[in-house]
PyMOL commands that place a pseudoatom at each C-alpha (Angstrom):
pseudoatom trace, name=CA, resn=UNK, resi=1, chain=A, elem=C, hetatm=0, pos=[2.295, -46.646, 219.615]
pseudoatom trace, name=CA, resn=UNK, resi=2, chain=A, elem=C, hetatm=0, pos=[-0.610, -47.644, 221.454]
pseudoatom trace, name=CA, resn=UNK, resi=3, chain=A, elem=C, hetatm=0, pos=[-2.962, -45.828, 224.168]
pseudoatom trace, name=CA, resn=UNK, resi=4, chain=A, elem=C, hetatm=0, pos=[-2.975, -49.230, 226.370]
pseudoatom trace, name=CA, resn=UNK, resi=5, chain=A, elem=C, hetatm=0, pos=[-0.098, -50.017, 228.857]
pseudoatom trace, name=CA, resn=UNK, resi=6, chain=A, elem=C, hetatm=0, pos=[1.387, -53.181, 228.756]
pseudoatom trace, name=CA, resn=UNK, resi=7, chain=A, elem=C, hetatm=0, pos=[-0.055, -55.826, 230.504]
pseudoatom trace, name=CA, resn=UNK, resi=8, chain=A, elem=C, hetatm=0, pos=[2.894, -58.844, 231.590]
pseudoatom trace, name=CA, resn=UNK, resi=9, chain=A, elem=C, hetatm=0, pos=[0.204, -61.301, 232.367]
pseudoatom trace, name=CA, resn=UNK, resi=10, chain=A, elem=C, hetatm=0, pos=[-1.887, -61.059, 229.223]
pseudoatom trace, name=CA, resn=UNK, resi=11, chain=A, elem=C, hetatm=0, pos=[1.507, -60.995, 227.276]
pseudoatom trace, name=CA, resn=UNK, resi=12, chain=A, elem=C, hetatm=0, pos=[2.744, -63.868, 228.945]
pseudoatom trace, name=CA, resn=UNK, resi=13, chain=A, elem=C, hetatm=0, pos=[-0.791, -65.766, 228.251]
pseudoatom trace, name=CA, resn=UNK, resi=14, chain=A, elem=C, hetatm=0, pos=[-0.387, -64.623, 224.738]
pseudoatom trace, name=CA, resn=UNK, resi=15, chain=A, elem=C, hetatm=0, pos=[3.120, -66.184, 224.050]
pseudoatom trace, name=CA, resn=UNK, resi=16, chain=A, elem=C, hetatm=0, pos=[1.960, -69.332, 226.106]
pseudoatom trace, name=CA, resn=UNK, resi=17, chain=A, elem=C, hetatm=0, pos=[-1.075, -69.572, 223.616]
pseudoatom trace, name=CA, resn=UNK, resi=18, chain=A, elem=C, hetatm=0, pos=[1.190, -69.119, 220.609]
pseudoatom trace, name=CA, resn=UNK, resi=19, chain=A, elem=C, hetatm=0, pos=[3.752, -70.988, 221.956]
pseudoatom trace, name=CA, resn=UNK, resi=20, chain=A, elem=C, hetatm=0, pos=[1.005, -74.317, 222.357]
pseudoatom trace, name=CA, resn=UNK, resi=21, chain=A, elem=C, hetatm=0, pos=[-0.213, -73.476, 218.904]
pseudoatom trace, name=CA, resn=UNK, resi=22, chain=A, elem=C, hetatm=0, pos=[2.948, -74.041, 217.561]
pseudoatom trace, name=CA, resn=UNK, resi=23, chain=A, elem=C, hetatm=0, pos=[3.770, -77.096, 219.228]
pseudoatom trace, name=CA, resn=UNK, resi=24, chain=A, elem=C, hetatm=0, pos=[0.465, -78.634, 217.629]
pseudoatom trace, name=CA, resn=UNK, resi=25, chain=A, elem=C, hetatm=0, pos=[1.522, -77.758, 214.559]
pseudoatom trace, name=CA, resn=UNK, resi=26, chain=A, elem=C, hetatm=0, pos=[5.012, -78.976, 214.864]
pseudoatom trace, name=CA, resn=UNK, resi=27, chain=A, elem=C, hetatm=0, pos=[3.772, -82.623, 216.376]
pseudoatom trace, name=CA, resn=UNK, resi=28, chain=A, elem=C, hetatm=0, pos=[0.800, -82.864, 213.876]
pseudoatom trace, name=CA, resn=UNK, resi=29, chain=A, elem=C, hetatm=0, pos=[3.730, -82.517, 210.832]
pseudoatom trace, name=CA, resn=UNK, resi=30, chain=A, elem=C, hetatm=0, pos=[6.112, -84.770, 212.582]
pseudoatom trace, name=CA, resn=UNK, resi=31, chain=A, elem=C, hetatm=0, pos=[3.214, -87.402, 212.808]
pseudoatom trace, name=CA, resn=UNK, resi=32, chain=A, elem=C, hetatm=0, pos=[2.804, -86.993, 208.794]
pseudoatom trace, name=CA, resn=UNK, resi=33, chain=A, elem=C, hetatm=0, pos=[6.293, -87.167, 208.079]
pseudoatom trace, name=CA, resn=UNK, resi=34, chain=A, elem=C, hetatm=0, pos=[6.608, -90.903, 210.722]
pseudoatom trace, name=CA, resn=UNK, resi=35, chain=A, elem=C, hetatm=0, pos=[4.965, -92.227, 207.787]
pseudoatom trace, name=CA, resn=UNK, resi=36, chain=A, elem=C, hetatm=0, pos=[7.752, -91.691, 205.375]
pseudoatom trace, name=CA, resn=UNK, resi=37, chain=A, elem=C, hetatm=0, pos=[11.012, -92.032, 207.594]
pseudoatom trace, name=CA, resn=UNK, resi=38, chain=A, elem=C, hetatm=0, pos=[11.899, -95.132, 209.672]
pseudoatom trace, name=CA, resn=UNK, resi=39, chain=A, elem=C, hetatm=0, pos=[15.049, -92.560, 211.147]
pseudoatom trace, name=CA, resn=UNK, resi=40, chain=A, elem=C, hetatm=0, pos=[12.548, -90.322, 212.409]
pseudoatom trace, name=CA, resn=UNK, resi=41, chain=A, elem=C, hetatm=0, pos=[10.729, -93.211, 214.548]
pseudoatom trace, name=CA, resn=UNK, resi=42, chain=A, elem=C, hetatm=0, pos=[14.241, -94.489, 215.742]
pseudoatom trace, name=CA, resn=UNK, resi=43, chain=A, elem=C, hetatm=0, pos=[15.250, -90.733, 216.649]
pseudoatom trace, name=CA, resn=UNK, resi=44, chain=A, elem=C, hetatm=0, pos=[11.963, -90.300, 218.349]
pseudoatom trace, name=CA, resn=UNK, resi=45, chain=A, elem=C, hetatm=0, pos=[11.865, -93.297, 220.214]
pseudoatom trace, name=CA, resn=UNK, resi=46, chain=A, elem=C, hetatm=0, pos=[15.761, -92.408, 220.880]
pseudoatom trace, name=CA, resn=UNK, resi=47, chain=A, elem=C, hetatm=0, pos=[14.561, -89.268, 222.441]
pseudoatom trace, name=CA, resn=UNK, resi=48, chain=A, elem=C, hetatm=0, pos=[11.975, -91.257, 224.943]
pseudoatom trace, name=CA, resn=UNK, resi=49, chain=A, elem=C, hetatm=0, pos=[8.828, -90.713, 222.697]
pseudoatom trace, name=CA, resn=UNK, resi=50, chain=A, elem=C, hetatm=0, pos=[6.707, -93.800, 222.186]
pseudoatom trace, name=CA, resn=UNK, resi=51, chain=A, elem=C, hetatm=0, pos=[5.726, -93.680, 218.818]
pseudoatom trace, name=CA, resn=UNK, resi=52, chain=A, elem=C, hetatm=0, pos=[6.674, -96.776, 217.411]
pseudoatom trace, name=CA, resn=UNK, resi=53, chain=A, elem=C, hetatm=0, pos=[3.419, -98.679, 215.295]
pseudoatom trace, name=CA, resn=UNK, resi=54, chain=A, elem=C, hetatm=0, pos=[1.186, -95.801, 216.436]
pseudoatom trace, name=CA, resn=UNK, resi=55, chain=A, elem=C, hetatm=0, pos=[-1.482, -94.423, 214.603]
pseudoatom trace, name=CA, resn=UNK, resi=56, chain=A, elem=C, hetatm=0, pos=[-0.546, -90.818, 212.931]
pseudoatom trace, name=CA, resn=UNK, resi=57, chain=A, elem=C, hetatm=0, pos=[-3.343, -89.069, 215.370]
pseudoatom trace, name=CA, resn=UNK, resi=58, chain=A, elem=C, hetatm=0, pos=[-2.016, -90.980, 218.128]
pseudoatom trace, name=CA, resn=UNK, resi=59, chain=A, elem=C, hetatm=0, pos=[1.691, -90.291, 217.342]
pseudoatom trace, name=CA, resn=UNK, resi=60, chain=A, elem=C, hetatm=0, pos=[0.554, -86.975, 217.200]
pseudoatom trace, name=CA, resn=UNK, resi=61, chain=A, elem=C, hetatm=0, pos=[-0.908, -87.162, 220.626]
pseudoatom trace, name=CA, resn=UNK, resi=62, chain=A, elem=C, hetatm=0, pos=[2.371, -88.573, 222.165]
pseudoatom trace, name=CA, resn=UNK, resi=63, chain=A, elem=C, hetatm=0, pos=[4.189, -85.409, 220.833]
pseudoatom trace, name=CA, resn=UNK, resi=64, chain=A, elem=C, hetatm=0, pos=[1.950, -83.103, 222.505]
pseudoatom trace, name=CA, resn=UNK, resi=65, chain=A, elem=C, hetatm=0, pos=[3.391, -84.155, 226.022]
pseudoatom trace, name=CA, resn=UNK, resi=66, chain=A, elem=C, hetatm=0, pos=[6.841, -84.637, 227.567]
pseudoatom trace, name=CA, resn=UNK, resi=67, chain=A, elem=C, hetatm=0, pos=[8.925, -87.683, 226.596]
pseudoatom trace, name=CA, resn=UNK, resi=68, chain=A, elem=C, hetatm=0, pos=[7.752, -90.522, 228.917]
pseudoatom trace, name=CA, resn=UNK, resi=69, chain=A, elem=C, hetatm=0, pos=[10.831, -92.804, 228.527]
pseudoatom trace, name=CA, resn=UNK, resi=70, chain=A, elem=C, hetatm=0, pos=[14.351, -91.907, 228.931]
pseudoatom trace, name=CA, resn=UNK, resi=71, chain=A, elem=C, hetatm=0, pos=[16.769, -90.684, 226.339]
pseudoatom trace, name=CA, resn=UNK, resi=72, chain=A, elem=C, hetatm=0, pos=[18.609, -93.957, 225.244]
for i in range(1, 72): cmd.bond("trace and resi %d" % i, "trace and resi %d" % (i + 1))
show_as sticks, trace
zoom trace
């Protein structure tokens, strides 16, 4: 148990830091794996991402924000 009380804000900052960490992560491997799967482009684009003849680093960009299309 520890001595400190709980403090909601720096949890909350916490979880928000973790919680953009992961996303990184998860649109850095997704950027990888575009190379390998012409689905995954079609699903992503499908989902309003433009990814489509990008770069890996700036697929990986694109993932790191909102979808800026529509989801066909």
């Amino acid at each position: 148990m520890s001595d400190q009380p709980n403090d909601p804000l720096a949890d909350m900052k916490a979880a928000e830091d973790q919680l953009t960490a992961t996303n990184v992560a998860l649109a850095e491997w997704t950027a990888r794996k575009l190379e390998d799967s012409s689905a995954l482009i079609e699903r992503l684009e499908q989902m309003g991402y433009d990814v489509c003849g990008k770069s890996r680093e700036a697929v990986a960009e694109v993932l790191k924000h909102p979808p800026t299309r529509p989801v066909a």
